[in-house]
N, C-alpha and C positions, 0 to 999 in steps of 0.2 A: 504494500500500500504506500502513497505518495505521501509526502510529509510537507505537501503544496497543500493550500487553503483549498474549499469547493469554489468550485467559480457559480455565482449565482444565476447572474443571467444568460450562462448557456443552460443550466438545472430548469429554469423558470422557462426558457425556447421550448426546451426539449419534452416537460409538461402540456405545455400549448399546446403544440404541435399532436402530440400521442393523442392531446383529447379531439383537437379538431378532425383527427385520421378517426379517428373511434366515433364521434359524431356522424360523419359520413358513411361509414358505416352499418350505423345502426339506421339510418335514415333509410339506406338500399336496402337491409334487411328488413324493412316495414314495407316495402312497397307491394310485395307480394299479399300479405293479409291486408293491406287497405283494397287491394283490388278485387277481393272476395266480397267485398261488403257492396261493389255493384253489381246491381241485377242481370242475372244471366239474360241469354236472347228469347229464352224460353217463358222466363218469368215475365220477359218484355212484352211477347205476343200476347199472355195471357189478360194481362192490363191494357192493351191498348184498345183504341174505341172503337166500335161496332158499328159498323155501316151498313145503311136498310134505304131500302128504296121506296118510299112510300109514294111513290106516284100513281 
């Protein structure tokens, strides 16, 4: 081990950094389950409106 001081602001860069790479991250691993939560094409047809010819 060195018998140099820590140097703080490469400690405090290097924190940043880990978190903003871990941010993005975790952002791309949410994309999948936010995209479950829209309605399939399936569930689209069954909601959509009914057209009648009343003439």
């Amino acid at each position: 081990m060195s018998s140099q001081g820590v140097d703080l602001k490469k400690r405090r860069m290097l924190i940043t950094a880990t978190a903003g790479v871990g941010a993005v991250g975790a952002g791309f691993a949410l994309v999948p389950f936010i995209s479950y939560w829209q309605p399939s094409a399936r569930a689209k047809a069954l909601g959509a409106p009914e057209e009648a010819d009343i003439s």
